[in-house]
Structure formats: C-alpha cells, structure tokens
N, C-alpha and C positions, 0 to 999 in steps of 0.2 A: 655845631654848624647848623644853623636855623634858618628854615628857608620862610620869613615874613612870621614868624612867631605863631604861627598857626598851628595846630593839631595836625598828627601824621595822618589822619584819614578822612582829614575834612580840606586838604587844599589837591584832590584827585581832580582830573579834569573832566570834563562833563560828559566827552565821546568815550574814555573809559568806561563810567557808569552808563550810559548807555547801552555799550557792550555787553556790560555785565547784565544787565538788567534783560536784555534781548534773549544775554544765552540762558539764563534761569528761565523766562518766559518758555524757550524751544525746549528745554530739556525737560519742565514742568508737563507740557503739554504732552510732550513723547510720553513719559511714563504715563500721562492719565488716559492713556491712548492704549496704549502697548506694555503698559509693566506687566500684566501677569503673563502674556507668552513670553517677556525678556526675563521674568524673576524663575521659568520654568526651560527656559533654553539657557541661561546659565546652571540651573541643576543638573540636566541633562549632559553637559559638555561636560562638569564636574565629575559626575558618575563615568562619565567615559572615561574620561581620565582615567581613574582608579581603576579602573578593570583593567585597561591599558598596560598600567604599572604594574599591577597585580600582574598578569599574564606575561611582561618580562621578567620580572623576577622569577615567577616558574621556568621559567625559560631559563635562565643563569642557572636555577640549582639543578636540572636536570643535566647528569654530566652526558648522556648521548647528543642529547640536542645541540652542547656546546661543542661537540666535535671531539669531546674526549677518547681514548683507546678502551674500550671495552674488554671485561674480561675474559679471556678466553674459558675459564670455567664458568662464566655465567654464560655465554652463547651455547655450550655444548649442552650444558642443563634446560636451556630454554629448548634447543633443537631437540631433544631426546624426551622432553614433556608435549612437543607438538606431534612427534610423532608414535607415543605412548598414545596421545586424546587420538589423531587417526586412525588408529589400528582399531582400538576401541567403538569407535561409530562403524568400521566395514565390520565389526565383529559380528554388532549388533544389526548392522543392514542384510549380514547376511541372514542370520537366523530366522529376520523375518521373512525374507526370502523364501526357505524353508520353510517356516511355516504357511505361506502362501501355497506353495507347492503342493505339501503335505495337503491341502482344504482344497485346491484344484485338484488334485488325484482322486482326493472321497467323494467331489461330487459327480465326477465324471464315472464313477464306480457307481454310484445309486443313477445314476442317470441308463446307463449301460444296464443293472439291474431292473430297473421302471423297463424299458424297452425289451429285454426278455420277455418279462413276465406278461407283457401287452401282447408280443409274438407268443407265448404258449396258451394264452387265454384264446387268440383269437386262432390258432390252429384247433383247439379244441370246439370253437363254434361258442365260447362264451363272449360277453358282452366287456371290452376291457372299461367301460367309463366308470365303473364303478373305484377299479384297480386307480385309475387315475387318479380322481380324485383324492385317494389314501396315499398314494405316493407322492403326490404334491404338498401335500400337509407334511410329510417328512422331510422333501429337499426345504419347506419353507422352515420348519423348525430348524433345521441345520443351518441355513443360512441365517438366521436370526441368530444363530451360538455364533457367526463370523460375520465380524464385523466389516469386512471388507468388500462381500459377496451383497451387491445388492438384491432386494425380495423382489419376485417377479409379480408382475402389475395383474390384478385380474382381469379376464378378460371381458370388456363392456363394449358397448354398441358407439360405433360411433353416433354423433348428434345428426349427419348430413350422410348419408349414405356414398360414400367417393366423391363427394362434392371438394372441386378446387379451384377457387376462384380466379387462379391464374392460366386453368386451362383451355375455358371458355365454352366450357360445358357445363351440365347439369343443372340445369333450369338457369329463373332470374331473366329479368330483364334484357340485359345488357350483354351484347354478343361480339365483342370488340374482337375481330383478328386483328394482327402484325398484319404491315401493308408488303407489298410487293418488295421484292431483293432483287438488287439491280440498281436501282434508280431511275433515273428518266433516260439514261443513254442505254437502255439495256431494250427499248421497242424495237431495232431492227438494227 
C-alpha cells in the first residue's frame, strides 16, 4: 500500500518538521544553557536513590526493626551486660570519690598544721613569714602531685588600686550616677 510512490520520510508534512525542528531547537538550547547542573542533579537523585535502597534493605534484614519477637536470652544478656558496664563506672566514680576525699583530708591537715605552727611561732614572739612561706611551697608541691586541687595564684598588686568603673569612683573623668527612683510621679 503506497501512499504516491514516495519515500517513507520524505512525504512528512511540513508542520510536523517544524515541530520537530522547534523541539531539537528548545531542548538544544536548554542543555547548552543548563546541562551541567541537569547532568549533576540527575547524579545526585541517583546517589539518593541508592542510599535509599541501601538503608531499606538494612532495614528488612535487621529482624527487631521488622517487628520480629526477640530472644528472650538475647534481651536478658544484653540487660545483665548493661548493667555489669553500670556497676562498673559507680565502681570507678566512687573510688575517685575517695580518692578526692582522701587529698581534701591531707590538705586541710597541713593547712591545720601551717596554722599551729604560725600560732606557736607567734605566741613565742617569733616572726611566722618565714614559716609561711616554707609551708606554702609544700601545700603547692602537693597540690601539683593532685591534679584536681588547683595552685594558688601568687599574690600581686593589683594594676588600679580598687578601681571599678561601674562604681563611679576612683578618679577619671566621668562621674555618671543612676538618676532618681521614682520617676516623674514620685515629686509630691
């Protein structure tokens, strides 16, 4: 059945190839426009995908996830390993506890000691700064052996001698008080 003896792709009508020719024109122009964030957002959905898949199929073989019945010897072994590891850490919070204890007891014992010996130097009429100074060198030695005990700061001068600039004292320019309490209906 021959429609005028023509070639099957030479008797097309002319609004068809127009068509055609319009949509290659738009779709040409789109990629030369936009292919690499379209060739980079189809990778992207792709890789989603697969994760996707990937994370239901974990999902299927994990039998708790799927709702399965759990073994009762695997629950009682996990319960009895959870609470084997928390015995274990109070074991260990408390020892340090104790040893906390133990290092607050020795210093309040050389502390107690430092204060005697300053009370019997100075009932004797001798000079305790000497005393002082030697028994500070030992709580500071001790407290460097514990690490938890921080060193006591030496003592330096301040830079401003009680200077606080929120108080509106001690020198400077600027002598700002707070204004009156009350407000305006507070004159009579």
């Amino acid at each position: 059945m021959d429609l005028g003896g023509a070639a099957p792709g030479l008797g097309r009508p002319a609004l068809e190839e127009e068509g055609i020719q319009a949509l290659q024109q738009s779709v040409g122009s789109l990629l030369a426009s936009y292919g690499w964030y379209l060739l980079f957002a189809c990778v992207a959905v792709y890789l989603l995908v697969q994760k996707l898949a990937e994370k239901r199929a974990q999902r299927r073989n994990r039998p708790e996830a799927a709702g399965a019945p759990l073994e009762p010897d695997d629950v009682v072994r996990r319960q009895e390993a959870l609470a084997a590891a928390r015995f274990r850490m109070q074991e260990e919070l408390n020892e340090q506890a104790e040893k906390f204890k133990e290092k607050q007891r020795q210093l309040e014992e050389e502390k107690r000691r430092q204060k005697i010996a300053i009370w019997e130097s100075m009932q004797e009429g001798k000079s305790y700064k000497g005393n002082l100074k030697l028994n500070q060198q030992e709580i500071e030695s001790a407290a460097s052996a514990s690490s938890t005990v921080p060193k006591p700061k030496p003592n330096k001068k301040p830079l401003r001698g009680g200077y606080n600039p929120l108080s509106g004292e001690g020198g400077g320019t600027c002598a700002w008080r707070p204004g009156r309490r009350g407000g305006p209906s507070s004159s009579g």
